[in-house]
C-alpha positions in Angstrom: 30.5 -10.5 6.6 29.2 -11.8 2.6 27.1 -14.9 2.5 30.3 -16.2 0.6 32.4 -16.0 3.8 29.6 -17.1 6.7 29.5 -20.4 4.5 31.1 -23.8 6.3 33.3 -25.9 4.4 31.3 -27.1 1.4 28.9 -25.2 1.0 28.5 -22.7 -1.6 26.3 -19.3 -2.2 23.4 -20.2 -5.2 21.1 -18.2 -6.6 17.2 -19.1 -5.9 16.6 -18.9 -9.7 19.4 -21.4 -10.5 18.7 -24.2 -8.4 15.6 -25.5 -10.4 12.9 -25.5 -12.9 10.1 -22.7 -12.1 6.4 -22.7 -12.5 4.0 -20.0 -12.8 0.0 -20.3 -12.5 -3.3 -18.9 -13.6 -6.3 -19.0 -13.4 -8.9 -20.7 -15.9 -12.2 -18.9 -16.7 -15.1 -19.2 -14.2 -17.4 -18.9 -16.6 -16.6 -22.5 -18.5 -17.7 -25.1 -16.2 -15.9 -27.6 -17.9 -12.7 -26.2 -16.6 -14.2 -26.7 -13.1 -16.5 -29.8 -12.8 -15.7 -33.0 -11.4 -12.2 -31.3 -11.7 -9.4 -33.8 -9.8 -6.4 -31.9 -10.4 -5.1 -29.9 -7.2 -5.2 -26.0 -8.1 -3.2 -24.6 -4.9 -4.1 -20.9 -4.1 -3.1 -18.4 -1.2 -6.1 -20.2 1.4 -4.6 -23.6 0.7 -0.8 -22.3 2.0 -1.2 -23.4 5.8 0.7 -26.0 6.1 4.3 -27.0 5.1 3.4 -29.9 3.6 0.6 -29.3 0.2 -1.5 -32.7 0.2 -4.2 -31.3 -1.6 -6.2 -27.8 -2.5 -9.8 -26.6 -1.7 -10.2 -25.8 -5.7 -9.6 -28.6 -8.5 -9.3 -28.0 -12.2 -9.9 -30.9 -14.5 -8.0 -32.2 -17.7 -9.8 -29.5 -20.0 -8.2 -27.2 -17.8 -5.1 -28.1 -18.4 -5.2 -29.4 -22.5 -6.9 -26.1 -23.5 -5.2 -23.5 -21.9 -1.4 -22.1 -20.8 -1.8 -23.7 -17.5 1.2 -26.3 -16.6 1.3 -28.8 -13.9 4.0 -28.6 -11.5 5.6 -31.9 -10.0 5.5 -33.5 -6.9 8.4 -31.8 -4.6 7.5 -28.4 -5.9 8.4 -25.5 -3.8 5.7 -22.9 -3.8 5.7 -19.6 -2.5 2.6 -17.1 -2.4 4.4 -13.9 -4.1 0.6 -11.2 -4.3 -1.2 -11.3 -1.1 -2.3 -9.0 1.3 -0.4 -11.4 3.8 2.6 -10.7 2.7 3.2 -7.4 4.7 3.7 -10.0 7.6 4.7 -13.5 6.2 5.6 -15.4 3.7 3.7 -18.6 3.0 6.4 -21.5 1.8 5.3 -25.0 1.1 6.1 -28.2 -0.6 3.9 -30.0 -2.2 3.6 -33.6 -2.2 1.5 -34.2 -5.1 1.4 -32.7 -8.8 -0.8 -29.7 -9.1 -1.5 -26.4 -10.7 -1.4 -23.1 -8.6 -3.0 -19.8 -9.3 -1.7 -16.1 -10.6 -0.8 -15.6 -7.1 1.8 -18.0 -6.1 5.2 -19.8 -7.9 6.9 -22.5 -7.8 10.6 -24.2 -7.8 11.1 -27.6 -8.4 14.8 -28.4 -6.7 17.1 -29.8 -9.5 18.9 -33.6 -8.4 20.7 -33.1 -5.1 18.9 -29.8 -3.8 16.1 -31.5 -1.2 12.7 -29.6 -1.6 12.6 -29.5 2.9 16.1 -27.8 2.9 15.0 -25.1 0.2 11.7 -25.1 1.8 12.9 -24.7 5.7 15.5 -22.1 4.6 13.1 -19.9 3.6 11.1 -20.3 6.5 13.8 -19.1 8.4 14.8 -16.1 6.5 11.2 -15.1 6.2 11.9 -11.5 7.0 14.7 -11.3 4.7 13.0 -12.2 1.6 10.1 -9.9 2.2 12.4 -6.9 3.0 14.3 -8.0 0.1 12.0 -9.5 -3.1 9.1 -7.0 -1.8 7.5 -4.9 -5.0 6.9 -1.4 -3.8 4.2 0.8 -5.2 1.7 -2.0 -5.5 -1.7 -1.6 -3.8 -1.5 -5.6 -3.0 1.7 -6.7 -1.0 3.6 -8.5 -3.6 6.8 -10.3 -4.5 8.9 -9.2 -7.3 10.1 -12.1 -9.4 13.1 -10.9 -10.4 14.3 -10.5 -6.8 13.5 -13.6 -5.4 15.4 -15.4 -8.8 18.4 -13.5 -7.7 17.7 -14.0 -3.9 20.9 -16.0 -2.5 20.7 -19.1 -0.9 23.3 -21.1 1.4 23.6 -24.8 -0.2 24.9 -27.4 1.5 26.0 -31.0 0.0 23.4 -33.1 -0.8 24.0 -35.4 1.9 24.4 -33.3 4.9 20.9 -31.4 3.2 19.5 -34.8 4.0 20.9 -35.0 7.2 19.8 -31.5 8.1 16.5 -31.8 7.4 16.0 -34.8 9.2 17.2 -33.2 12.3 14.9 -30.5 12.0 12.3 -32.4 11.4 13.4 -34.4 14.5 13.3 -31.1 16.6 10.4 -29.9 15.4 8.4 -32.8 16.0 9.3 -32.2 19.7 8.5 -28.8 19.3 5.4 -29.4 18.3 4.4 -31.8 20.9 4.9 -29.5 23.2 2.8 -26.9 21.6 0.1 -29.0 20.9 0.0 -29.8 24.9 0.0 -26.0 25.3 -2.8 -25.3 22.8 -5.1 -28.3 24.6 -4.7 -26.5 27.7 -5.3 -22.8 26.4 -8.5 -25.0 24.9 -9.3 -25.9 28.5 -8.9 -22.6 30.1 -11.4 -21.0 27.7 -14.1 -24.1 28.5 -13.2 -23.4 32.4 -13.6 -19.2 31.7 -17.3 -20.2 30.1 -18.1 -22.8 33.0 -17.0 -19.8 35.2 -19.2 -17.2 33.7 -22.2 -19.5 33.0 -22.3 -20.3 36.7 -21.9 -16.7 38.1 -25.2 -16.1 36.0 -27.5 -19.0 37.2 -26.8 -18.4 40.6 -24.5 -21.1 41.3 -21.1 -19.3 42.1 -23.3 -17.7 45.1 -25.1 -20.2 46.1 -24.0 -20.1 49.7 -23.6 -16.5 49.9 -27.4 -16.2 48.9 -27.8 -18.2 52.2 -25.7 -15.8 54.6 -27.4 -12.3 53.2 -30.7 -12.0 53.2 -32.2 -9.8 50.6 -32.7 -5.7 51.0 -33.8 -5.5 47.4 -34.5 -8.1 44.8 -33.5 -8.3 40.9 -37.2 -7.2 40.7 -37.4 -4.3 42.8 -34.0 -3.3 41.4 -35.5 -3.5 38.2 -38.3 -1.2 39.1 -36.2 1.0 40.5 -33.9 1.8 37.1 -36.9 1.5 34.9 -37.8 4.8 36.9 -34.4 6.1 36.7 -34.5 5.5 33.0 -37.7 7.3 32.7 -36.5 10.1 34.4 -33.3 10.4 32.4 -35.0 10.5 29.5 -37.6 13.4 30.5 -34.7 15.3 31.4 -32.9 14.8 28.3 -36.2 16.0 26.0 -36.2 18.6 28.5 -32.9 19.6 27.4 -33.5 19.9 24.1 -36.3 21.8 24.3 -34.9 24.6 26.2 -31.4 24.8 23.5 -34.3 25.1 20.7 -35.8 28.0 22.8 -39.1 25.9 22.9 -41.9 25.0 25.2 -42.2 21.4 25.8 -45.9 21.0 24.2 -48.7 19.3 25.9 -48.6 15.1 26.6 -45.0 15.1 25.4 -44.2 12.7 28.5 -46.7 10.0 26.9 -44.1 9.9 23.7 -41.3 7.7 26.6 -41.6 4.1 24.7 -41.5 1.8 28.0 -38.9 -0.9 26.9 -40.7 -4.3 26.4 -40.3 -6.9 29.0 -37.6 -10.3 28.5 -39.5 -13.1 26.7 -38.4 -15.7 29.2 -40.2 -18.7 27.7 -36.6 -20.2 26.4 -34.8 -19.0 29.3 -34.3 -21.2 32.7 -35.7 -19.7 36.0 -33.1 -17.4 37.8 -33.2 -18.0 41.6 -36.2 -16.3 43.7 -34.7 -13.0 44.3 -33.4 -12.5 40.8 -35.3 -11.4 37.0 -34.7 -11.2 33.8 -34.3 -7.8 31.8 -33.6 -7.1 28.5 -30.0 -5.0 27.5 -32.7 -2.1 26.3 -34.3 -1.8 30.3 -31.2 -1.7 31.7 -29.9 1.2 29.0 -30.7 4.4 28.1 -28.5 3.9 24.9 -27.9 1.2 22.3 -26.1 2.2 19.4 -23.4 1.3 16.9 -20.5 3.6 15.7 -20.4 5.8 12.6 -21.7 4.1 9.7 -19.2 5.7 7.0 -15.5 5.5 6.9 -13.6 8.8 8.6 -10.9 10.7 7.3 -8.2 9.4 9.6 -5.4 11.6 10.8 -1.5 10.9 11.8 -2.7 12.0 15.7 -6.1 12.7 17.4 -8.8 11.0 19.1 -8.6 7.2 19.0 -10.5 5.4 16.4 -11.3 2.0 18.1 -12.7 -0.9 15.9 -13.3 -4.9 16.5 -9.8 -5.1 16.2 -9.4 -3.4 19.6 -11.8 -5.5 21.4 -10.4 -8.5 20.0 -6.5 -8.2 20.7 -6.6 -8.2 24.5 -8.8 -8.7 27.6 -9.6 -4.9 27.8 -10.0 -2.1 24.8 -6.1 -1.9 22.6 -4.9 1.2 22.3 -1.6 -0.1 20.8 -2.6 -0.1 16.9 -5.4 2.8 15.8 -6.4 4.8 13.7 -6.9 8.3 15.0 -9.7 11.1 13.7 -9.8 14.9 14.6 -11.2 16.2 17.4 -14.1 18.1 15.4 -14.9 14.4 13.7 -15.2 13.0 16.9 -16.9 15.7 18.9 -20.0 15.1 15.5 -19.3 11.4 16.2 -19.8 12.1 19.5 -23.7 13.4 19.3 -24.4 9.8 18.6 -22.0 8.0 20.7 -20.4 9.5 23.5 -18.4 6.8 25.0 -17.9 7.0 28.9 -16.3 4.9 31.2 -18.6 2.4 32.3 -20.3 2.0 29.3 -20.1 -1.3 27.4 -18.9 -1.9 23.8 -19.8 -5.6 22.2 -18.5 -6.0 18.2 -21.5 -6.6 16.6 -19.9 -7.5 13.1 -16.9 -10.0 12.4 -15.7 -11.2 15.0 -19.7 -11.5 17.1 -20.0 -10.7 20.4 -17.1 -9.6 21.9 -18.3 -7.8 25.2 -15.6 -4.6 27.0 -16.3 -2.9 29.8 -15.2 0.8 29.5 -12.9 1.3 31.8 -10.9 4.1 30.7 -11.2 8.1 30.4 -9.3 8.6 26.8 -11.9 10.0 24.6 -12.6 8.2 21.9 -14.8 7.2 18.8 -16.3 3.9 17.5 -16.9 2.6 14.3 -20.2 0.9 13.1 -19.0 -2.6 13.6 -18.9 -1.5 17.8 -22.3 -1.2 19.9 -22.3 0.9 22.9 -24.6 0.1 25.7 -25.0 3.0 28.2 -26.2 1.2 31.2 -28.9 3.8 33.2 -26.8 2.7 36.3 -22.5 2.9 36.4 -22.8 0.4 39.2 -23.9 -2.4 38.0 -21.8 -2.4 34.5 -19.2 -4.5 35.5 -21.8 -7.2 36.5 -23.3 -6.6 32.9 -20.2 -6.8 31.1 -19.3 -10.0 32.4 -23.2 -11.1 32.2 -23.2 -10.5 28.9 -20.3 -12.6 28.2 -21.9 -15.4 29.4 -23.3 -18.3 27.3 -26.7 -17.3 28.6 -26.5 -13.9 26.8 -24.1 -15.0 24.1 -26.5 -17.6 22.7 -29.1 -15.4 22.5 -26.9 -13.1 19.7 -28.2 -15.1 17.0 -26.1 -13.1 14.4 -27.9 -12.3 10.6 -26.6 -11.8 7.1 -26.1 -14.2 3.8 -22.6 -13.4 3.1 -20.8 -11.5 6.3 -23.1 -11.9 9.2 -24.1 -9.2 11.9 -25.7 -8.6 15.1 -28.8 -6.7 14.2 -29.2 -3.3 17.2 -32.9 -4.3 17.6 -32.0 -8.1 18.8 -29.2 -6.7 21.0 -32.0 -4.5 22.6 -33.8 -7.8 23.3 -31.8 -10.0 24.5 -32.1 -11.1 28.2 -29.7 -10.4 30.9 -30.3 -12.3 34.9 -30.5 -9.6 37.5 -29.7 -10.1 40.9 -29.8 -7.5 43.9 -27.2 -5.1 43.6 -25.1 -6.6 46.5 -25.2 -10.0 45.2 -23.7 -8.2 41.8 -20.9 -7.2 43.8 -20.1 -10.2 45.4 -20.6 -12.4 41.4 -17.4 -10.0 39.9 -15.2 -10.1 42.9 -16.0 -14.6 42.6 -15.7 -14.6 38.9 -12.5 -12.0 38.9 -11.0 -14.5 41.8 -11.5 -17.3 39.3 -10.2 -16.3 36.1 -7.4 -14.5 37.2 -6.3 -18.1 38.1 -6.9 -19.0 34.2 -5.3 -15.5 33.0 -2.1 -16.1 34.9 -1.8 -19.8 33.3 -3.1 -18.3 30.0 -0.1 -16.0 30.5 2.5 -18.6 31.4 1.3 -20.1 28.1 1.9 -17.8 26.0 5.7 -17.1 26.8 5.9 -20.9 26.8 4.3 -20.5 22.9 7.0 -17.3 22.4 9.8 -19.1 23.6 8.8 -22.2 21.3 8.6 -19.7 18.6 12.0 -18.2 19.5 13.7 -22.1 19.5 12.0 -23.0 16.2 13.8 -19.7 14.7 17.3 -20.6 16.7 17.3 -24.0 15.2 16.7 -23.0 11.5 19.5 -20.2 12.1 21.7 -23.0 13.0 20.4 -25.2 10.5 21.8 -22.5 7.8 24.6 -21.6 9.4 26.2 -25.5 9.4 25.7 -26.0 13.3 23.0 -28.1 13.6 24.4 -31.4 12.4 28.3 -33.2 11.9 29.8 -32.5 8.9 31.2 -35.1 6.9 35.1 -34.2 4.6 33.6 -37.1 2.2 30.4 -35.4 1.1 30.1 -34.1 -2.8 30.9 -29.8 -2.1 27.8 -28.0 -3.0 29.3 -26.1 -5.8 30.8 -29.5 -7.5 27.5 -30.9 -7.5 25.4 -27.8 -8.6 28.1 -27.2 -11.7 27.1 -31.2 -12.7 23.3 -30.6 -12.2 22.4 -26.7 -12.8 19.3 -26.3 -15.2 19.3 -24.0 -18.4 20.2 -20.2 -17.5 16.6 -19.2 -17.0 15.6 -22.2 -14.3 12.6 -22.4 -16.5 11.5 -26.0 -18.3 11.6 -26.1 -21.9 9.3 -24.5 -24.0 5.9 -26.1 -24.1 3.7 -25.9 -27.7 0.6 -23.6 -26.4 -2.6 -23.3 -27.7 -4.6 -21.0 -28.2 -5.6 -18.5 -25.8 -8.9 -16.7 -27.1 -11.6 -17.1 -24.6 -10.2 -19.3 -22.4 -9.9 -16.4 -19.7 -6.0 -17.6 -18.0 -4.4 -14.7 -16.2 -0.7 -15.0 -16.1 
């Protein structure tokens, strides 16, 4: 069926170019402050696209921005749209703004002749999202872009004016509901990550067993447990020099056990006392390895070994396998040498998003990349303990990250920080109280997410029957769409009429 034919009664078929007067933007040079300071004039750029409604911008140009260079001012009721950003492979930022501004290379801007309201143009695009991008999108470019000509020529359902007004209204009024109801779903996802905290925060001071402390007496305490891997660690690491002496065909030379650097103890004078039978111990006792990915991007191959980066600690509870790069299996077997991921082992992004903590609970081989640390605990039965220790505000607080532009966890903190130990058993009886607990929060945290979907899906429903003519009466004595957009069209090229502009030379505007 043509957009000609799915049209109700009234309405007509426009083209996005005809239907107003367009803006373009640029930007001034950064190297004449005058452009810049005490600037008052909003200058709207990708960051500042949000919201639906434009109140304001984080930049502002001021007037000797705007008297000596190209740059033009839009309106207020301007439609703007961001047409070059890396953003646009998976949305496409509309917005209109309520106050007269200037805009940046990377977005444009309609402003809706008499009778077209700035909402319905504004709302329709919204909800034909994917059909502009699979439609205007420039192919060939390196940076997701729009191409001009095809949104101009991009056809648009028009109502009459009036019922435009009614429509919007009514999806204004549905959406407010809407968004009640997500707001109430986001203060409760709020609260479930507070309770998660509370949870884990407790399970490491001791509180969550509390009473169980009182039914089991001790067989070995955090101390003695302590002891007892700082041997195994030793031993571990004799046998791996040992190792690598006999592949190089040598004899281990005299003393070479006195080259085993003994981990250094917690500094525990900022932490609170653990209860009697616990300790503290650093990440680096209770480790034979702590170590960060490969430092240099790989080639990456169509299949292989998985790839995994922060952005597969960060989409889910566990490790993502769903989007990854992959390398070869010679890449990751060199890879390998220097982290040789196992399961039980514990990965924590140490750049970006800080401090993510996954236990490895998986045999898939795979590889890391320098923005994951892998700590190879010197026992498997105590990593699930340690992975949800570590998540813990205790531990979390102590990953002070560094940096002056994007900040990191630094290896040789991570090796400091200080994990509470308790006896083995009462490990085992912390995870099986904590998993008890959150799986509560993870089955509400679940229920509120397909609560957030189906939101999602209504929001999408009503704009479909917005644009279709469903969502509201229509009245036989409103102005047709195509009467009032003959009366009212701008001049062929939607653009204003030409401005005198001044000279260009050094004033640095990219159009």
């Amino acid at each position: 069926m043509s957009e000609a034919r799915a049209t109700p009664k009234g309405w007509t078929i426009a083209r996005l170019g005809d239907v107003g007067h367009w803006y373009g933007g640029g930007t001034p040079s950064k190297f004449e402050p005058r452009f810049w300071t005490n600037g008052t004039i909003p200058w709207v750029s990708p960051k500042d696209m949000k919201a639906l409604r434009i109140t304001d911008s984080q930049d502002h140009l001021s007037a000797a921005a705007i008297q000596e260079t190209n740059i033009r001012e839009f309106p207020s009721g301007t439609v703007l749209f961001v047409i070059r950003s890396g953003i646009l492979a998976r949305t496409f930022p509309v917005g209109v703004a309520e106050v007269s501004g200037t805009m940046n290379q990377d977005l444009k801007g309609v402003r809706p002749i008499d009778g077209v309201e700035p909402l319905f143009l504004a709302y329709q695009l919204i909800g034909r999202e994917r059909e502009v991008l699979n439609r205007c999108s420039k192919h060939g470019t390196t940076v997701a872009s729009i191409d001009t000509e095809r949104l101009h020529d991009f056809e648009v359902r028009m109502a009459p004016p009036a019922e435009q007004i009614r429509i919007v209204a009514k999806i204004e009024e549905l959406f407010s509901d809407l968004d009640a109801g997500v707001a109430a779903l986001e203060r409760v996802r709020v609260s479930l990550k507070r309770y998660r905290a509370s949870v884990l925060k407790a399970a490491v001071e001791g509180r969550l067993t509390e009473e169980w402390r009182k039914r089991n007496p001790v067989q070995e305490s955090g101390a003695q447990l302590l002891e007892r891997i700082l041997a195994e660690r030793r031993a571990k690491w004799e046998q791996e020099q040992l190792r690598k002496f006999k592949e190089a065909g040598k004899t281990p030379p005299k003393g070479w056990r006195e080259k085993y650097k003994q981990p250094p103890s917690a500094d525990t004078k900022n932490l609170a006392a653990p209860p009697p039978s616990w300790c503290w111990a650093t990440i680096e006792q209770l480790s034979i390895k702590v170590v960060d990915g490969v430092h240099r991007k790989p080639n990456y191959t169509d299949s292989g070994i998985p790839f995994v980066t922060v952005r597969n600690l960060t989409a889910g509870p566990g490790i993502s396998f769903e989007k990854l790069n992959y390398v070869s299996e010679a890449d990751h077997t060199e890879f390998s040498k220097r982290t040789d991921v196992q399961r039980g082992d514990i990965l924590i992004s140490k750049d970006g998003t800080l401090g993510v903590t996954r236990v490895v609970r998986t045999d898939i081989p795979f590889s890391i990349f320098v923005s994951v640390a892998l700590v190879k605990p010197v026992h498997y039965e105590y990593s699930e303990y340690l992975g949800r220790a570590m998540s813990s505000l205790p531990v979390q607080n102590q990953m002070v990250p560094k940096g002056s532009g994007l900040q990191h966890i630094h290896l040789e903190d991570l090796r400091c920080d200080a994990v509470p130990l308790p006896p083995l058993a009462e490990q085992a009886e912390i995870v099986a109280e904590v998993d008890r607990r959150l799986s509560v929060a993870d089955a509400a945290e679940q229920q509120i997410e397909h609560a957030l979907q189906r939101a999602a899906r209504l929001r999408q429903s009503i704009l479909r029957r917005a644009f279709e003519g469903k969502l509201v009466p229509q009245n036989p004595t409103d102005e047709p769409a195509a009467a009032h957009l003959e009366r009212t069209k701008p001049p062929s090229n939607g653009n204003l009429p030409a401005q005198a502009k001044p000279s260009m030379r050094g004033s640095g505007v990219r159009v």
